[in-house]
C-alpha positions in Angstrom: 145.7 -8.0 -48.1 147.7 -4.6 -49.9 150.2 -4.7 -46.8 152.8 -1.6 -46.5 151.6 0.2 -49.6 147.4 0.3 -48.8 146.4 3.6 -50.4 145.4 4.3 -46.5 148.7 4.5 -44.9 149.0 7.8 -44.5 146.2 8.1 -42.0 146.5 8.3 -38.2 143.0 7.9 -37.0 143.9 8.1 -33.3 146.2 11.5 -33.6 143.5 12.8 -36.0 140.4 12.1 -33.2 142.8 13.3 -30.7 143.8 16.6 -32.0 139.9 17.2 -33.0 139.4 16.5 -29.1 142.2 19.2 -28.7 140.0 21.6 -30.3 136.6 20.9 -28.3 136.0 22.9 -25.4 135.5 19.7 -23.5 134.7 20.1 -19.9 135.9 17.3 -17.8 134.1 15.6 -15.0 135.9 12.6 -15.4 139.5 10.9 -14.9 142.9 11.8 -15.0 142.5 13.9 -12.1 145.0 16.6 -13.3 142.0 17.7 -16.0 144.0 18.3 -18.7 147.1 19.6 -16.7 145.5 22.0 -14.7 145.5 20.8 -11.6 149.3 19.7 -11.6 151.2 22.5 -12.9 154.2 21.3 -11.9 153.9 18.2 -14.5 152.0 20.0 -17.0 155.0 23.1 -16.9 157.4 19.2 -17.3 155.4 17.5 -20.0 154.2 20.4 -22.0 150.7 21.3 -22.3 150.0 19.5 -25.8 151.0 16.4 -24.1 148.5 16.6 -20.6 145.5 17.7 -23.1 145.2 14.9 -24.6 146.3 12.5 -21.6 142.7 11.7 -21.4 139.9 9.1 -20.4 138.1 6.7 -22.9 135.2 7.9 -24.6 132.9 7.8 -27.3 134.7 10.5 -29.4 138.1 8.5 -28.6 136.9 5.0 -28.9 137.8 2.1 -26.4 140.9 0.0 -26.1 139.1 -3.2 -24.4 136.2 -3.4 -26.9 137.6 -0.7 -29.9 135.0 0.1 -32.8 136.1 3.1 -34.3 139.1 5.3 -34.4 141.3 2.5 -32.6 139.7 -0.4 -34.5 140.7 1.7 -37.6 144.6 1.8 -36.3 144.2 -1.4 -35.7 143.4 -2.7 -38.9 146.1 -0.4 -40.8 148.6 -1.9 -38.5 147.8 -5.2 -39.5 147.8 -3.7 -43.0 150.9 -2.3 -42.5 152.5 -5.2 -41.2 151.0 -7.6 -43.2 148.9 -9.7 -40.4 145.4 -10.8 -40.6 145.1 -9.2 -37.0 147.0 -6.5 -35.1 146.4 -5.1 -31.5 147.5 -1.7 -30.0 149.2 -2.9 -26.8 149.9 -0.2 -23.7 151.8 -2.4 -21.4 155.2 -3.4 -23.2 156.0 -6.0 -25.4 155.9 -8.0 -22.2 151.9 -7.8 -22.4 152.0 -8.7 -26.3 154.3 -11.5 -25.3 152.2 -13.0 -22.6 149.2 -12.3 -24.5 150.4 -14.4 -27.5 151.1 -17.4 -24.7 148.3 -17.3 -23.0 146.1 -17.2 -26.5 147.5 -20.6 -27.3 148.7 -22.4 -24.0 146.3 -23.7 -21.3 147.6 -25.4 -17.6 149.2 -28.4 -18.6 149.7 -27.9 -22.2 153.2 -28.5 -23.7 155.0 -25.7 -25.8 158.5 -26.2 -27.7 160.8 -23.0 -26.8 164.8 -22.0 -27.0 165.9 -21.7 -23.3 167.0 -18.2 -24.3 163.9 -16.3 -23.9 163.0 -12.9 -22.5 161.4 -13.5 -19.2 158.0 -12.6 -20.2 158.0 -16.2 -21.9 158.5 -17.8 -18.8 156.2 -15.3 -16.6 153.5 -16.5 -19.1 153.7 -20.0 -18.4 153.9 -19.2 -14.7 150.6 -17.5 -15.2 149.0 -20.5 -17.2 151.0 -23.8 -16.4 152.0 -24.4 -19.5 154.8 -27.1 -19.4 158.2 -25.8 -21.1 160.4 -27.9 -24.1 163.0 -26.4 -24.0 165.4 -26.7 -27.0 168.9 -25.7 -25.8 170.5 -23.3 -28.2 174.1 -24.0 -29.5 176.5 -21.4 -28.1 178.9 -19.3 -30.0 182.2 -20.3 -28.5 184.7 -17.5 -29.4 181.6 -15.0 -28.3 180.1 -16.8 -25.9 176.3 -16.4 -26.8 173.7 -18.5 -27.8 172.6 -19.2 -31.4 169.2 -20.2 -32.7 167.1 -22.9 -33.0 168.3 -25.6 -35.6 166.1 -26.9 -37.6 166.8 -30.9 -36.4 166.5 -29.7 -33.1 163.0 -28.1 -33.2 162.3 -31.5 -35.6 163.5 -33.5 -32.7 161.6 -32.2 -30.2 158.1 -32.4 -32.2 158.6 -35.5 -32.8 159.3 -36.9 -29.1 156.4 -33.9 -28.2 153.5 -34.7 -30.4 151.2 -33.2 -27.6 152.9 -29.7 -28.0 150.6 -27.1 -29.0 153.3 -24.8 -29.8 156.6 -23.6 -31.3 158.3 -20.3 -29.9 161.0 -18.4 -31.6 163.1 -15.5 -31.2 163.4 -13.7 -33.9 166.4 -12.2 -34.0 167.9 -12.6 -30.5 169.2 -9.6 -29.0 172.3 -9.7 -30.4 170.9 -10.2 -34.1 170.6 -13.9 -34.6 168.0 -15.5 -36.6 166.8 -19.0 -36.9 165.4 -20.6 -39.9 161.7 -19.3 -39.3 159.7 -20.4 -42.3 161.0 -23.9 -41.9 160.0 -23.8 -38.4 156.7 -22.5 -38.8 156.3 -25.1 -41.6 157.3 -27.9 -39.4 155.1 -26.7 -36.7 152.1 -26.0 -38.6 152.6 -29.8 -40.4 152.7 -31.1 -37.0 149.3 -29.2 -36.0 150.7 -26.9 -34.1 151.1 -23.1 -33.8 153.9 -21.4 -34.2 154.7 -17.8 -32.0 157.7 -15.3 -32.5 158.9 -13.0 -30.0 159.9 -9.8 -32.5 160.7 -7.7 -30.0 163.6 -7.2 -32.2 162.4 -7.0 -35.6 160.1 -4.3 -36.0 162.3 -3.0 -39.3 162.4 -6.5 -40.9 158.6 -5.8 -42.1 160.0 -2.3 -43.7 163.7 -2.0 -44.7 164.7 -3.7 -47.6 167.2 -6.9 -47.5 166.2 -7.7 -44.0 165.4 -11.1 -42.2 162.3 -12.8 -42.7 159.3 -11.0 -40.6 156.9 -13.5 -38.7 154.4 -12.9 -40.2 155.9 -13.2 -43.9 156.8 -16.1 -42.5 153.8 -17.6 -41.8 153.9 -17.5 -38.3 150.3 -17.4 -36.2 151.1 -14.7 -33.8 154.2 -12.1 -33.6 155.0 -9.7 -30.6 156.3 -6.7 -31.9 157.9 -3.8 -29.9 157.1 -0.9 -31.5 158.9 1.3 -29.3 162.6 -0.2 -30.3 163.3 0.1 -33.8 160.0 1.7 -34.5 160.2 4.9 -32.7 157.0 5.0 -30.7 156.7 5.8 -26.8 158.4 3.6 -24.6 156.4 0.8 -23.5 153.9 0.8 -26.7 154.0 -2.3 -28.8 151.7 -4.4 -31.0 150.8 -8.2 -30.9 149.9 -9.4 -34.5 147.9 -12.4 -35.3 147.7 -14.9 -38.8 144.3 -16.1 -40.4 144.5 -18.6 -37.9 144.4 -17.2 -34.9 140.7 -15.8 -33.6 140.7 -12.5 -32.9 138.4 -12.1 -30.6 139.5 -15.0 -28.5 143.0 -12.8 -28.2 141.3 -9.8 -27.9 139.7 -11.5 -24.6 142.9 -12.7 -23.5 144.5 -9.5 -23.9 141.4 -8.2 -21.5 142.4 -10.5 -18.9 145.9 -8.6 -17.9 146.1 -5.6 -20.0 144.7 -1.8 -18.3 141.5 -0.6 -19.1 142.9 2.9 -19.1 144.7 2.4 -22.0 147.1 5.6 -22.3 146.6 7.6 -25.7 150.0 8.8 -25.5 151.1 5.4 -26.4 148.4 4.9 -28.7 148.6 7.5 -30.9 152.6 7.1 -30.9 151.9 3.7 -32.3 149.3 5.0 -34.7 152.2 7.6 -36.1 155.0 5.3 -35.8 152.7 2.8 -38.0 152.5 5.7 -40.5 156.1 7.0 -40.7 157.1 3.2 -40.7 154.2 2.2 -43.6 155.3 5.2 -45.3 159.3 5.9 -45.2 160.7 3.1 -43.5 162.2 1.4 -46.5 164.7 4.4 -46.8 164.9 5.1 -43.1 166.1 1.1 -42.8 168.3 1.3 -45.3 170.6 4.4 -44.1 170.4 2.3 -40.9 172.0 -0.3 -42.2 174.5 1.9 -43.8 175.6 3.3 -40.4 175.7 -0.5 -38.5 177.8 -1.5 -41.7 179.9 1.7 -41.5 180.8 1.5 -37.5 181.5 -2.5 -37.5 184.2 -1.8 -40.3 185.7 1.2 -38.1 185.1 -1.0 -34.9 187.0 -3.7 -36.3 189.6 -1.7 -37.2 190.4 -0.1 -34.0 191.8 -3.7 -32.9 190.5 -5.7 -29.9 187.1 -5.7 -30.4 185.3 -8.0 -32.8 181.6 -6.5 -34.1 179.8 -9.4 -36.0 177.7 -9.4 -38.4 176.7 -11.3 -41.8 179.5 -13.2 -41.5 178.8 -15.4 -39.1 175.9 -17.1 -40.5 175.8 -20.4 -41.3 172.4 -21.3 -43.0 171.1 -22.9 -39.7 171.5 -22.0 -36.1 172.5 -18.5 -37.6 170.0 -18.8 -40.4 170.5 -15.4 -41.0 171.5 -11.9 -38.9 169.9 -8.5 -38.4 172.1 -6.0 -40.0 171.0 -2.9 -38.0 172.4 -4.5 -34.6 176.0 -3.4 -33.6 177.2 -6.1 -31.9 180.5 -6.0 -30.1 182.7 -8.4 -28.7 185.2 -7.0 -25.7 186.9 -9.6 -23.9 189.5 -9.6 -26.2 190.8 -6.5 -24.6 190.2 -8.1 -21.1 187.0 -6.1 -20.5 184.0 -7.5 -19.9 180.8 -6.5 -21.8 179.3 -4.8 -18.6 182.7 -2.6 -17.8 182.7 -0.8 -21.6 179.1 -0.4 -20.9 179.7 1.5 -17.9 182.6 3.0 -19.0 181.1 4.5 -22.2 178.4 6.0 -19.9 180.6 7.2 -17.0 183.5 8.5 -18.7 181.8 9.3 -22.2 178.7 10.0 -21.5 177.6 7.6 -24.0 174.7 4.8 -23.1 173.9 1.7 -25.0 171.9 -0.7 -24.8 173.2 -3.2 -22.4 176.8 -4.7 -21.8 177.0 -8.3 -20.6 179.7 -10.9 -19.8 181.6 -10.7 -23.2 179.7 -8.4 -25.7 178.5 -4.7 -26.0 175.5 -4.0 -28.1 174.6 -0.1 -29.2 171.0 -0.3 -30.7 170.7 1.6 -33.9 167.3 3.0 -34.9 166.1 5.8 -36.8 167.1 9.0 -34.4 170.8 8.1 -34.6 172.9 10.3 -36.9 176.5 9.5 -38.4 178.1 11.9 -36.0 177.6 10.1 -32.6 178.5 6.9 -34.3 181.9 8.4 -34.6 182.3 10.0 -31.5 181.3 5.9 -30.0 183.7 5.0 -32.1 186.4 6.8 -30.6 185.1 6.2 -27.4 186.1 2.7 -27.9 189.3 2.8 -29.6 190.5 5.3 -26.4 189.2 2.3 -24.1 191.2 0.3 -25.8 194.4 2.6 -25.6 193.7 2.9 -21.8 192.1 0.3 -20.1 192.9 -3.1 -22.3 194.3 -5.5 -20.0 194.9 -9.7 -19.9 191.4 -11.3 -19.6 192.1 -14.6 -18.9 190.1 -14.4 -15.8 186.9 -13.7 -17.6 184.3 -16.2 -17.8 183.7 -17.0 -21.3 180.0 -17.8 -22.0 176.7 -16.7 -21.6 174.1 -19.7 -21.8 174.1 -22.6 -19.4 171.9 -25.1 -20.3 169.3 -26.1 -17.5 167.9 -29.0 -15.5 164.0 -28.6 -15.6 162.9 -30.7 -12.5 159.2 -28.9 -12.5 157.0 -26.2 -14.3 157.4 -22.6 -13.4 154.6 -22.5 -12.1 154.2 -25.0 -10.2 157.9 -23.9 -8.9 156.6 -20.2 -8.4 153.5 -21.4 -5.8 155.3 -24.3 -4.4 156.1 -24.0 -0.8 159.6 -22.5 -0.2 162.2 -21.3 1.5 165.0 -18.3 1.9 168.5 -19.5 2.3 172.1 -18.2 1.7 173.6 -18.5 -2.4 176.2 -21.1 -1.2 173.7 -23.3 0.6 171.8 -23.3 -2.3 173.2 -25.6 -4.4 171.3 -28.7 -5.9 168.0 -27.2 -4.1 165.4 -26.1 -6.9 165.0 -22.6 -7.3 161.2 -20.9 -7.1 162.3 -17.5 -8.6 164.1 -16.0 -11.4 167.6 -14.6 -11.4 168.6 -12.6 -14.8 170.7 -9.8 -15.8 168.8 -6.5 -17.2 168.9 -5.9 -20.2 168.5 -8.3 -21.5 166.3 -9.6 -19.5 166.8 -13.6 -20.4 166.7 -15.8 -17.0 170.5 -17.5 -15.6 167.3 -19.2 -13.3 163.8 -20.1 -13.9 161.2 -21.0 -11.3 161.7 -24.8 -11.3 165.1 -25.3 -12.6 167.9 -27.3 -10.7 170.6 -24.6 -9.1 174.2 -26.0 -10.3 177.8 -24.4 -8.9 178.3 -23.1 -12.2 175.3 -20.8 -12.3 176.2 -20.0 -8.9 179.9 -19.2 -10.5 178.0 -16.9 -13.2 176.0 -15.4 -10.8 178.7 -14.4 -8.9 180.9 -13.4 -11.5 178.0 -11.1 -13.1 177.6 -9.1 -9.7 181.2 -8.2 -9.0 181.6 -7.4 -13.0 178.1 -4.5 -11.9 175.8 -6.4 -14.5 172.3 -5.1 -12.9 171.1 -8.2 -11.8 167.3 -8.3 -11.0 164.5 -10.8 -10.0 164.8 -11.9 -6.5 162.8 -11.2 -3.3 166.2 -10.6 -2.1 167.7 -7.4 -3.6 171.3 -8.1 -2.7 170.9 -11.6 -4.3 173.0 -13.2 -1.2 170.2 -15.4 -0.7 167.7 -16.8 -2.9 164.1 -18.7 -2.8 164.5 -22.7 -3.4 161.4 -25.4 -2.9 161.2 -26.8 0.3 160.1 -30.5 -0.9 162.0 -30.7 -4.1 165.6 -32.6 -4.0 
C-alpha cells in the first residue's frame, strides 16, 4: 500500500465524471424533480447553477453508491490509499452513519463490546439498533477542568480480562477537546485478546496528513476508523468516510452500510470528499502544519490575557492523556466565573464570533484549514474584553463534566421497554429509556437504560439555566422525561 504519496492522488474521479456530465446535453426524465434547477428557480438563483447541475440521480455514467464499480469505486480506493486503510467507504449521512456502520459491522444482539462512557451518541444509538451489550470503562476526569480523560491502558486490560466474550474495543480518538489514549497498545491488547478494535476519528481527520500529530487508527492498527471528513478535512457538511483494516471484509460492511445508509447518495457530498481526499493527499502536510502554528500561537496569547487556561501538550501524561491534538483550542473559563456555555454565547451575541460549542467549564474554537491569523486575533480580543467585563466569582459553578453511570439494562432493551412520562423531580432512581445530552458535543448525561441519580438531575438542571442546548427527549422542555415502567 503507497498511502498519501500514490502517484494517483491527484485524481478526482467523481468531480472529473461529474463535470463531463456538466458538459452532456443530458435530458432528464428522471429524479431530483427540480431537473437540474429549472424547475425551482428560487433555489437554483440560492445555490448557484453549477451546484443544481450536477445535483443529480445515480447512473451508469456516475456510478452507484450502494453497489459502486467505477468512478466511486475509484475514490474509494484512493481514499483508502490516501489514508492508508485496506478499505475506505464514501459515507452521505454523517460520521453518525460511519459510526454506526462500524458497530453494527462487528456487534450482533447480545454481543459484549468494551467502550469509554464518553462517546458521541451515535455509539450508543448503534447498540440500540443491534443489542449489543455496553462495558463501559469509566474515563478518569480532569479535576481542575472538569473533563474526562482517555482510556488507560490497565483499565481497557481490566476489562478484557473480566470480558473475555467482548468482541470489541472502542476508542475515541482524540476526544473533543483533544485527548488521546494510548491507541496502538489498545488495539494490541484487543487484537491479542481476539478481538477488534474500532475508533471514532471524528476528530482526527489531520492526524493521517500533518506532520507531528497523534497516532491515526489506522497507523495504528485499528480494524475500522470513522472519519469525518467534513471537520478538519474541509468537505460538505455531513460527508465523511468509514475506513476498514485487512481484517475487516469489505463487502460484509459494504452490506451493512446498505442496511441504513440512502440510496440516493448526494454527489454534492461525494465529490467534496473526492476533492477534499485530493487537497488533503496532496497539501495537507503544510496546511496541518500552519494549523498548528496558529492553535500554538492563540493558546500562548490566550493564556496571557489571564483567567482563562487553553491546554495543550502539557497536560499529557503518557497514559490517560497518551498524547493531545495540537490543532484543538481548548479553553478553560470558570476561572473568570463563566461558564463554558455563557463565553460561547457571548462570543456570538456580542462578537459575532461562533465556535464550536461551549459547555460547563471549557470553550473549544475548532481550527481547520479556512481559518486565517487575523480572526484568531480579533477571538483573541474578544476574550480578553470578556474578561475585562464580565469576570465574576464562580464559586457557584459546577465543576465537572462526566458522571459516571449505573448500567441496570442495555439500550436497547431500555429504548423498547414499556415506559412512562413523568416530571424531572419524580424521576429519581427510576431507569431512564431515552437520552439526555448537551449539543455539541453530543456525548449522553443519560443513556437508554442507565439508573437516573440527583446529581445528574443537578447537572441537568444546572446545564439548562446556564442555555447549553440540551437535546434528546420526547419532551422538548426537558421538564419531564421517559423512565421504564418495570425497572426499580
Amino acid at each position: 500500500m503507497t498511502g498519501r504519496n500514490n502517484r494517483n492522488q491527484d485524481r478526482a474521479p467523481i468531480y472529473d465524471a461529474l463535470q463531463q456530465f456538466r458538459h452532456m446535453r443530458v435530458v432528464p426524465f428522471d429524479v431530483p424533480g427540480h431537473k437540474h434547477g429549472r424547475g425551482n428557480p428560487e433555489l437554483t438563483q440560492f445555490l448557484g447553477e453549477q451546484c443544481v447541475a450536477i445535483d443529480v440521480n445515480s447512473m451508469k455514467p456516475l456510478d452507484n453508491l450502494c453497489h459502486p464499480i467505477s468512478v466511486i469505486r475509484e475514490a474509494e480506493i484512493l481514499a483508502a490509499e490516501a489514508f492508508q486503510a485496506a478499505h475506505a467507504f464514501l459515507m452521505v449521512g454523517g460520521t453518525t452513519s460511519s459510526v454506526q456502520s462500524m458497530v453494527l459491522s462487528v456487534c450482533k444482539r447480545g454481543d459484549k463490546i468494551i467502550l469509554p462512557r464518553n462517546v458521541h451518541r451515535s455509539v450508543i444509538n448503534a447498540l440500540v439498533l443491534c443489542g449489543a451489550i455496553p462495558v463501559y470503562v469509566n474515563p478518569e476526569v480532569d479535576k481542575k477542568l472538569g473533563i474526562s480523560l482517555g482510556m488507560k491502558r490497565e483499565q481497557v486490560a481490566k476489562a478484557i480480562v473480566e470480558h473475555p466474550d467482548a468482541v470489541a474495543v472502542l476508542v475515541n480518538n482524540p476526544t473533543y477537546y483533544g485527548i488521546c489514549s494510548d491507541l496502538r497498545a489498545i488495539v494490541e491488547m484487543a487484537h491479542a485478546a481476539g478481538m477488534y478494535c474500532l475508533a471514532d476519528e471524528a476528530h482526527g481527520t489531520h492526524f493521517y496528513f500533518g506532520e507531528n500529530m497523534p497516532v491515526s487508527a489506522m497507523a495504528a492498527g485499528a480494524d475500522m476508523a470513522a472519519v469525518s471528513m467534513h471537520k478538519s478535512g474541509g468537505s460538505l457538511t455531513q460527508s465523511s468516510l468509514l475506513l476498514a483494516g485487512e481484517r475487516m471484509s469489505e463487502g460484509h460492511v459494504r452490506k451493512i452500510i446498505n442496511l441504513t445508509q440512502t440510496t440516493s447518495g448526494s454527489y454534492l457530498l461525494m465529490s467534496s470528499l473526492d476533492i477534499s481526499r485530493r487537497n488533503l493527499a496532496l497539501r495537507g502536510k503544510e496546511v496541518f502544519k500552519k494549523v498548528v502554528q496558529m492553535a500554538e500561537y492563540a493558546r500562548e496569547e490566550i493564556n496571557a490575557i489571564g483567567g482563562y487556561y487553553a491546554f495543550g501538550k502539557e497536560l499529557i501524561n503518557g497514559d490517560s492523556i497518551f498524547d493531545f491534538d495540537a490543532t484543538k483550542l481548548s479553553v478553560h473559563t470558570r476561572d473568570i466565573g463563566l461558564a463554558g456555555i455563557e463565553v460561547y454565547d457571548i462570543l456570538r451575541d456580542e462578537y459575532d464570533i461562533q465556535i464550536e460549542f461551549g459547555d460547563i467549564g471549557n470553550i473549544l474554537a475548532y481550527l481547520s484549514m479556512g481559518d486565517r491569523p487575523q480572526e484568531l486575533e480579533r477571538l483573541v480580543s474578544a476574550l480578553a474584553e470578556i474578561r475585562r467585563r464580565y469576570q465574576c466569582d464562580g464559586s457557584g459553578l459546577m465543576d465537572h463534566e462526566y458522571i459516571d453511570p449505573e448500567v441496570v439494562i442495555s439500550p436497547q432493551e431500555a429504548f423498547y421497554a414499556k415506559q412512562k412520562s413523568v416530571p424531572l423531580e419524580e424521576s429519581i432512581g427510576r431507569v431512564c429509556s431515552e437520552f439526555v445530552m448537551c449539543y455539541p458535543p453530543g456525548i449522553p448525561i443519560l443513556a437508554p437504560g442507565e439508573r437516573i441519580t440527583a446529581e445528574i438531575l443537578e447537572y441537568i438542571d444546572f446545564a439548562k439555566k446556564k442555555g447549553c442546548s440540551m437535546t434528546g427527549p420526547e419532551d422538548a422542555e426537558i421538564l419531564n422525561i421517559n423512565i421504564l415502567e418495570e425497572v426499580e
